[in-house]
C-alpha positions in Angstrom: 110.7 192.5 -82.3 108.7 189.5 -80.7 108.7 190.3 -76.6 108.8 187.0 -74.6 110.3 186.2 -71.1 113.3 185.8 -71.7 113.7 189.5 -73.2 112.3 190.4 -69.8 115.1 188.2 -68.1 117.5 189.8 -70.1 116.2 193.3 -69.1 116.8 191.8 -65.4 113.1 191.2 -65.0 111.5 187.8 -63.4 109.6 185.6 -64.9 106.5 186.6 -62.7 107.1 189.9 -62.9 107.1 189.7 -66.8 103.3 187.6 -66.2 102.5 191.0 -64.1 103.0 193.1 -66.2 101.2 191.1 -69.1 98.4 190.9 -66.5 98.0 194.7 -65.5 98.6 195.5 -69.5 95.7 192.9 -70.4 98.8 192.0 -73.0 102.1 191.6 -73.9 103.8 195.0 -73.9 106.4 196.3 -77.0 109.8 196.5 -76.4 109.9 200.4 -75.0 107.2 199.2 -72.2 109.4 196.3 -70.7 112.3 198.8 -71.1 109.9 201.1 -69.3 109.2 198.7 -66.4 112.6 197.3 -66.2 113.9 200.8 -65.0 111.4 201.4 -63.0 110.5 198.3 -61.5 114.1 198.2 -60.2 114.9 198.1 -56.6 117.1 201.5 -57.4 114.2 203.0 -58.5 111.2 201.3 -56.8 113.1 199.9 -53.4 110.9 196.7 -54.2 113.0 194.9 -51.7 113.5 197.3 -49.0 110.4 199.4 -49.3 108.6 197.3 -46.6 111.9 197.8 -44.2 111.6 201.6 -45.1 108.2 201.8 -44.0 108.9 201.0 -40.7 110.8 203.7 -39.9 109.3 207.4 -39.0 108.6 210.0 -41.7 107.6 212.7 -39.8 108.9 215.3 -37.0 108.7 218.3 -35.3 111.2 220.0 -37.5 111.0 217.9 -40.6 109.1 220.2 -43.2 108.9 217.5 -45.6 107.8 213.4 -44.5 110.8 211.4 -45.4 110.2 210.1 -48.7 108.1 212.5 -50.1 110.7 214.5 -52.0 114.0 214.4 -53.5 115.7 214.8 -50.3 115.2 215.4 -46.8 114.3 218.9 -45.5 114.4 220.2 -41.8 113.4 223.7 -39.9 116.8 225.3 -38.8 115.3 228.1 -37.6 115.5 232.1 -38.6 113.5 230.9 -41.8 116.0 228.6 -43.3 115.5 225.0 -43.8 118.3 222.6 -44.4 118.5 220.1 -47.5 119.9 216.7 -47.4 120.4 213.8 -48.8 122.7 210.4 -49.3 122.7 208.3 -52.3 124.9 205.4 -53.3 126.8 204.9 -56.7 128.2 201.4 -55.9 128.1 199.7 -59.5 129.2 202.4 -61.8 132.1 203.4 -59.1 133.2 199.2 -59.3 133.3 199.5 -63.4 134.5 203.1 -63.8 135.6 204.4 -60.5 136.4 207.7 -61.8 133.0 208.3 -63.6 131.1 206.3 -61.1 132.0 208.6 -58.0 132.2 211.6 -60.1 128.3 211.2 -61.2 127.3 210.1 -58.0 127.9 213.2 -56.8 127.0 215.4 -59.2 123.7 213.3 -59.2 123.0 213.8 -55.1 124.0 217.9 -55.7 121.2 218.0 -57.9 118.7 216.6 -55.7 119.5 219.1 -53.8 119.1 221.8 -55.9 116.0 220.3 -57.7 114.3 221.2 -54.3 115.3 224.2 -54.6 118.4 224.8 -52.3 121.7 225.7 -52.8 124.1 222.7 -52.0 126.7 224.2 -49.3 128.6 220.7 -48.7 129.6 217.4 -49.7 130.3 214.0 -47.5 131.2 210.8 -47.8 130.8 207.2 -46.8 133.3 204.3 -48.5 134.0 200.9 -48.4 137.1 198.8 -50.3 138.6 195.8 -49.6 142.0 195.0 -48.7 144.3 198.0 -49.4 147.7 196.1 -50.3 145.3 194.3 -53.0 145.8 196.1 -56.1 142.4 196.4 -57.6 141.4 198.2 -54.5 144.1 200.8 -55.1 143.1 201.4 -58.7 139.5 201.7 -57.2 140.4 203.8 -54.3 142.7 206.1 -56.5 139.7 206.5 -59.1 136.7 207.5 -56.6 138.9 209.5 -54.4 140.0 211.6 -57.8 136.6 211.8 -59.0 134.6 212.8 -55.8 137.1 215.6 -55.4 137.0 216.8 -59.4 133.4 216.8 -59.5 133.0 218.8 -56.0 136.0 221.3 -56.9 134.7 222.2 -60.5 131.5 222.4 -59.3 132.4 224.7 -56.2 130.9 222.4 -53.6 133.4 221.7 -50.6 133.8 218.1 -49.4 134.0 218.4 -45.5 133.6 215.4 -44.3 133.7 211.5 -45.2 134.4 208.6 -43.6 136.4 205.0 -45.3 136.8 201.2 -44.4 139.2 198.3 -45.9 137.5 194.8 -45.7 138.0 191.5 -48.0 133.7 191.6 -48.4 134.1 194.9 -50.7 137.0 193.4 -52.9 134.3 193.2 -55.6 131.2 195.3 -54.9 132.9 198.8 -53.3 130.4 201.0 -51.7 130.4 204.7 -52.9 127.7 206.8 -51.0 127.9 210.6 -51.4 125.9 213.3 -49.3 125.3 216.7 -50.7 123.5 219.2 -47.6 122.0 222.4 -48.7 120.7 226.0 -47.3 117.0 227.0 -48.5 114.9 230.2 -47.4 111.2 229.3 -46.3 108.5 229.4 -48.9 111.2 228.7 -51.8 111.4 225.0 -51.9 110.2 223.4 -55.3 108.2 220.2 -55.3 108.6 217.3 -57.7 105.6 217.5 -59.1 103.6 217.8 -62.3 100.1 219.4 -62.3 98.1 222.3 -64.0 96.0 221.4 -67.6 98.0 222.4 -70.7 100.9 223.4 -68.4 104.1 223.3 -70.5 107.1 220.4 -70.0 110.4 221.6 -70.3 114.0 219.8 -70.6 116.8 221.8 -69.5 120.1 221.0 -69.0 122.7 218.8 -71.5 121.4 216.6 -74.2 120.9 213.1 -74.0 122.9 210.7 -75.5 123.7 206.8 -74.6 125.9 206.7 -71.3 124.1 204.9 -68.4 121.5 203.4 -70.6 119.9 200.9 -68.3 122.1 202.5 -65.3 119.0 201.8 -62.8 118.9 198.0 -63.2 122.4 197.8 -63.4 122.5 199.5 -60.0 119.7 197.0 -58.7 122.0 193.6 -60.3 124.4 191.0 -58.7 127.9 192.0 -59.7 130.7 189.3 -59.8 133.9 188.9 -60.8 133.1 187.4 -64.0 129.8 189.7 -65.1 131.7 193.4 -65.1 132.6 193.1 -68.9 128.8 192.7 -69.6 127.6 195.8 -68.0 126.7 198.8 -69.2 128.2 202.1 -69.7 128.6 204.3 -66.8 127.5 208.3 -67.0 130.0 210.8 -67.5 129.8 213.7 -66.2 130.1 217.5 -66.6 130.8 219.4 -63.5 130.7 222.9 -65.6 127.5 222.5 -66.7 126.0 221.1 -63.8 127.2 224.7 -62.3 125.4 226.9 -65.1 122.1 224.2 -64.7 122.2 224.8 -60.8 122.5 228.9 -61.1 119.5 228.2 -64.1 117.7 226.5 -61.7 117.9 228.7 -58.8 116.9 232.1 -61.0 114.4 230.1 -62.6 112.5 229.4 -59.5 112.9 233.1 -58.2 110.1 234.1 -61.1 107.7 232.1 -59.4 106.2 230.4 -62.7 107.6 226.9 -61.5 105.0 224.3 -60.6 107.6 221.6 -60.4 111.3 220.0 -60.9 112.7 216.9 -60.5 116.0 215.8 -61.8 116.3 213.3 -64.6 118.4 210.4 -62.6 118.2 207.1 -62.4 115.6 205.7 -65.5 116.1 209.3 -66.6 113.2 210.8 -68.9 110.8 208.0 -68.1 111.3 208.1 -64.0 111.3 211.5 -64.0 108.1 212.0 -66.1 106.0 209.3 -64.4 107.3 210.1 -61.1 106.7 213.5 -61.0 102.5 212.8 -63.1 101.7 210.3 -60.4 102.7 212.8 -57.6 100.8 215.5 -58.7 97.6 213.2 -60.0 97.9 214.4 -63.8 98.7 212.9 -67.0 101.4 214.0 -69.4 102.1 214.3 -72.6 106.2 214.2 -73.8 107.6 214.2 -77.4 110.6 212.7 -77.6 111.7 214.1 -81.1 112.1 217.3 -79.8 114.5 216.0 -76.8 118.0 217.0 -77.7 120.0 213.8 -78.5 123.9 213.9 -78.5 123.3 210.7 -81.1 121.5 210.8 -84.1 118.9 208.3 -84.3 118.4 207.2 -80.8 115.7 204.7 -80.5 112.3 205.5 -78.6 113.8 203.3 -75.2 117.4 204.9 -75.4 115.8 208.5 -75.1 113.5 207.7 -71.9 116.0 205.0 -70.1 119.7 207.2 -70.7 120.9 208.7 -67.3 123.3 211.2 -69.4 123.9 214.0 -66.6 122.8 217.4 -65.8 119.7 217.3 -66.3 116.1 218.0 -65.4 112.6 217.7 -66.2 110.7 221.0 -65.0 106.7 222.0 -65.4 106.3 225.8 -65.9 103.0 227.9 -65.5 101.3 228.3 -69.0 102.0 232.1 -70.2 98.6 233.7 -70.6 98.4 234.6 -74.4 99.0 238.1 -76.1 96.4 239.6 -77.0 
């Protein structure tokens, strides 16, 4: 198919950034590309609008163990040679179309930044914002996220023990839904998100990928009105159970010590979480996305790397010296 602006614009991409990337290409990119850059030139995904804000504040501390910003999640020294693992994430949009789904991924999505790094999540929280609580729509919302933060957490075996909530006529159409998960490491067992090591093998674990949340990170990074929520895409749905059997994977996996890295496929899914976790650890890497288990036959080259289907993660494994 012919690639001009406005299939950029319609991918939520400007004008000038479509020029950009047409620029730093030294041509037009195919249809996969600008679905490619559309996720992650997102502010979800890239903080293009914040980043500068972000900078500003400090990254580093006496008991921080990781600068802020450099992993999945935070991670502080609590002394006798545990570290503590945090993080907060918000799951605004898909909580304003699917309240259910939308809180129930969100924190299945911050638990596994959690235990991407290695730790085991010990606790959920919660910050929310509705708008006026005799209005009906905010009690269908309400109703929905307050049912799926506390299915998600309780299949999952994670406690919610904390959370705060606010009523205000500024939320009647863009609700905020941010869920902490905090977890417990021992020292020397944290896992970077990183992918280094020639010939070093690149494994998918977790559920298969099919088409929920296709295009879940600019939708995330969009202007949502009252009009535009029957144009938006479909929100993740997730699996709490499997989430539990990836997180016990996860955790035995690294005890072997043939991890060199692990990041959760989130937002942008296979593409963020390949290019992410090559350009932190300087290499290049090769993925075949025929042998990525689909839940659909015949997904398309862009559907594969931009789905954000859940419970899953991208990990890079030490190559097994060959038999002689």
């Amino acid at each position: 198919m012919e690639v001009t602006v406005k299939t950029a614009e319609k991918l939520r991409l400007t004008a000038d950034e479509f020029a950009l990337i047409c620029q730093k290409l030294g041509r037009t990119p195919n249809f996969t590309e600008l679905c490619a850059f559309s996720g992650m030139w997102s502010e979800h995904c890239s903080y293009k609008n914040s980043i500068k804000w972000l900078k500003t504040l400090p990254r580093e501390g006496g008991r921080m163990l990781v600068k802020a910003g450099e992993e999945n999640a935070g991670l502080m020294d609590i002394g006798d040679n545990l570290g503590v693992v945090f993080k907060i994430e918000s799951h605004n949009h898909p909580s304003a179309i699917e309240p259910f789904q939308g809180a129930a991924t969100g924190v299945g999505g911050i638990h596994r930044d959690i235990f991407t790094m290695g730790a085991r999540p010990i606790a959920s929280l919660n910050s929310l914002r509705f708008g006026k609580l005799e209005e009906d729509k905010t009690q269908h919302l309400l109703a929905g996220v307050v049912h799926g933060i506390g299915h998600y957490g309780n299949c999952f075996g994670v406690p919610t023990v904390g959370g705060e909530i606010y009523f205000d006529a500024c939320y009647h159409t863009n609700p905020l839904v941010n869920a902490m998960s905090v977890g417990i490491v021992k020292a020397g067992e944290t896992v970077s998100a990183t992918a280094e090591g020639i010939g070093n093998p690149v494994l998918f674990v977790g559920s298969a990928t099919g088409k929920d949340g296709i295009g879940g990170a600019s939708f995330a990074s969009a202007d949502i009105t009252a009009d535009s929520a029957q144009d938006l895409p479909a929100v993740q749905v997730g699996d709490p159970f499997q989430e539990k059997k990836l997180l016990e994977a996860c955790l035995e996996v690294i005890q072997t010590g043939a991890v060199v890295g692990m990041q959760d496929m989130g937002a942008a899914g296979i593409i963020c979480s390949t290019s992410e976790m090559s350009a932190k650890g300087g290499s290049g890497m090769r993925i075949d996305l025929d042998k990525v288990p689909a839940r659909q036959e015949n997904m398309k080259a862009w559907e594969l790397l931009l789905s954000e289907s859940q419970e899953r993660m991208l990990l890079v494994a030490k190559k097994a010296a060959r038999q002689k």
